[in-house]
C-alpha positions as CSV (number, residue, x, y, z in Angstrom):
1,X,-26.1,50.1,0.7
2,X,-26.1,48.3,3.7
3,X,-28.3,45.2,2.2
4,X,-25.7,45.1,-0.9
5,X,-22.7,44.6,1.8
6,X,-24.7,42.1,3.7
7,X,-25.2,40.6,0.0
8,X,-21.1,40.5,-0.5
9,X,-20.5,39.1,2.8
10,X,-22.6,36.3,3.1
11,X,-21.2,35.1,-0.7
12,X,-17.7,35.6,0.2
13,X,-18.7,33.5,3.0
14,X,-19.8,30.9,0.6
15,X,-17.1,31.1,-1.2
16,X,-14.9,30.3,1.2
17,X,-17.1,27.3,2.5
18,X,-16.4,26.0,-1.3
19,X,-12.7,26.4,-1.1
20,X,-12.2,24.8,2.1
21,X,-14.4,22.2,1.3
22,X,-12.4,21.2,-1.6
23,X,-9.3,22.3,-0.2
24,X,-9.9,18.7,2.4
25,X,-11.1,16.8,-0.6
26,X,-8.1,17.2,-2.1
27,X,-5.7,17.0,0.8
28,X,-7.4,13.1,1.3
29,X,-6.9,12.2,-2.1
30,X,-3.5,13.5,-1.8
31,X,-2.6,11.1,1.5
32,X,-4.6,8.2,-0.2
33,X,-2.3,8.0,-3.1
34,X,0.3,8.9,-1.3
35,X,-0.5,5.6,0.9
36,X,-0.9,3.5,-2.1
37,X,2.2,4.6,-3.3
38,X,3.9,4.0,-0.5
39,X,2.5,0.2,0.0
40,X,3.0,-0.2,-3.6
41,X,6.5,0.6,-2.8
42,X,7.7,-1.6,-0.2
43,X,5.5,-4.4,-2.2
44,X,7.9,-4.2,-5.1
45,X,10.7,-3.6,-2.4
46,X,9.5,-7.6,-0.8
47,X,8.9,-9.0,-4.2
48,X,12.6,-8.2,-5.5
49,X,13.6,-9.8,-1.5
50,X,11.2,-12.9,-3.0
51,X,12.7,-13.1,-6.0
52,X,16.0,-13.5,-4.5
53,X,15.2,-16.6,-2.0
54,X,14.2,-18.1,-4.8
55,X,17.5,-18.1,-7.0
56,X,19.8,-18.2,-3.9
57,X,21.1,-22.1,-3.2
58,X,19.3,-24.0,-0.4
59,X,22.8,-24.1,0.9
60,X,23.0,-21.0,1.3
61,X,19.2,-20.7,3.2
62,X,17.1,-19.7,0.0
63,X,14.7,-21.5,-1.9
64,X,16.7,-23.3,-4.5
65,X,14.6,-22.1,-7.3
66,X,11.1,-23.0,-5.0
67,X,9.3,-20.2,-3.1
68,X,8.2,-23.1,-1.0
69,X,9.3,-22.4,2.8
70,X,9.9,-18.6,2.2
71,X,8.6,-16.7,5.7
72,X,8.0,-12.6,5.7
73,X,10.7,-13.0,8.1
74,X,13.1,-13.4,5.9
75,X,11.6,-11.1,3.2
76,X,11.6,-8.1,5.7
77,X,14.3,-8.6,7.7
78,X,12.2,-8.1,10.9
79,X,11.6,-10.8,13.9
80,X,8.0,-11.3,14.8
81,X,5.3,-13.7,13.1
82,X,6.3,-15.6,9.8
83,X,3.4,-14.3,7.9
84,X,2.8,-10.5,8.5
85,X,5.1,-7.4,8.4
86,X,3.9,-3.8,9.8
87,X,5.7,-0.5,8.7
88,X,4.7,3.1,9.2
89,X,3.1,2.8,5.4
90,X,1.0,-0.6,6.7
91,X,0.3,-4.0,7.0
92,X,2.1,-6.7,4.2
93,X,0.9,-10.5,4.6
94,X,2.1,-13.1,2.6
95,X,-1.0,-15.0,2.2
96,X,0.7,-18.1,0.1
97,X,4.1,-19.5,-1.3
98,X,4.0,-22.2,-3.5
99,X,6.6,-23.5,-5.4
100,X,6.2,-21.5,-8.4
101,X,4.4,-18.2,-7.4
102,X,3.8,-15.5,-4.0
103,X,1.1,-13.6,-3.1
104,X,1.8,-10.9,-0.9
105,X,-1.2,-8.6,0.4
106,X,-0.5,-4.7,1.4
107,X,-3.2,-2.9,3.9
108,X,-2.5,0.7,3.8
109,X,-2.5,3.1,7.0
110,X,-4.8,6.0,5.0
111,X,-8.8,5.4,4.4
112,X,-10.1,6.7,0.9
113,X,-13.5,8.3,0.2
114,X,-15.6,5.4,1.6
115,X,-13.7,4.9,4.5
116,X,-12.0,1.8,3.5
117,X,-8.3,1.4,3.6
118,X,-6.1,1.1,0.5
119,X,-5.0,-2.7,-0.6
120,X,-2.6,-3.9,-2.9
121,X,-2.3,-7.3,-3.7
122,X,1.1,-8.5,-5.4
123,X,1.6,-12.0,-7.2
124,X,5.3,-13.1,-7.6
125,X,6.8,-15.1,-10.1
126,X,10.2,-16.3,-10.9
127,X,10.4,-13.9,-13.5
128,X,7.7,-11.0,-13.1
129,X,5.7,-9.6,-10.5
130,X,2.2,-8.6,-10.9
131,X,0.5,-5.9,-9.3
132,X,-3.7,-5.8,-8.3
133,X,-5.1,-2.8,-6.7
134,X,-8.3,-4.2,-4.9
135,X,-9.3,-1.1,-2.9
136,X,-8.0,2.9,-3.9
């Protein structure tokens, strides 16, 4: 009796190794894609602020239909640096305006399974935005 108690003990034990175990799993996952999300998010959020310097009138300090001179400043609504943009969700760069296109780079706050952060990188047209994730 006592060795069959012992038995019950030690795999209820296991069990609840297991559960936790994958219990964590799944809460990173969870706060990973939340991330992504989130990025993903204010990326489409800066890309609509993109599209809109570039059909708003140089006279009225956009682009006049050129992405050329557009500063994250501008796209964010937040002094500091020309080029990057931090938020609570992560990092946003816009790594180049040209006259016809944007690329905008997220770096999100929550690592995945390997330990690397999430990235999202946008490209920005005058008429669509496309979205790349490079690390979930």
């Amino acid at each position: 009796m006592g060795q069959q108690q012992l038995l019950l003990i030690i795999l209820g034990v296991i069990v609840v190794g297991i559960a936790v175990a994958v219990g964590i799993t799944m809460f990173t996952d969870s706060a990973t894609s939340a991330n992504r999300d989130a990025i993903t998010n204010d990326l489409v959020n800066l890309s609509s602020r993109a599209q809109q310097y570039y059909r708003r009138p140089k006279s009225l300090a956009g682009g006049g239909n050129s992405f050329t001179g557009l500063k994250m400043g501008s796209l964010s609504n937040a002094a500091g640096s020309n080029s990057t943009f931090t938020n609570a969700n992560g990092s946003y760069v816009l790594s180049s305006a040209t006259g016809s296109s944007v690329q905008l780079l997220a770096y999100g706050t929550e690592k995945n399974g390997s330990g690397n952060t999430v990235q999202v990188q946008m490209n920005v047209s005058a008429t669509k935005i496309d979205t790349t994730m490079i690390l979930q």
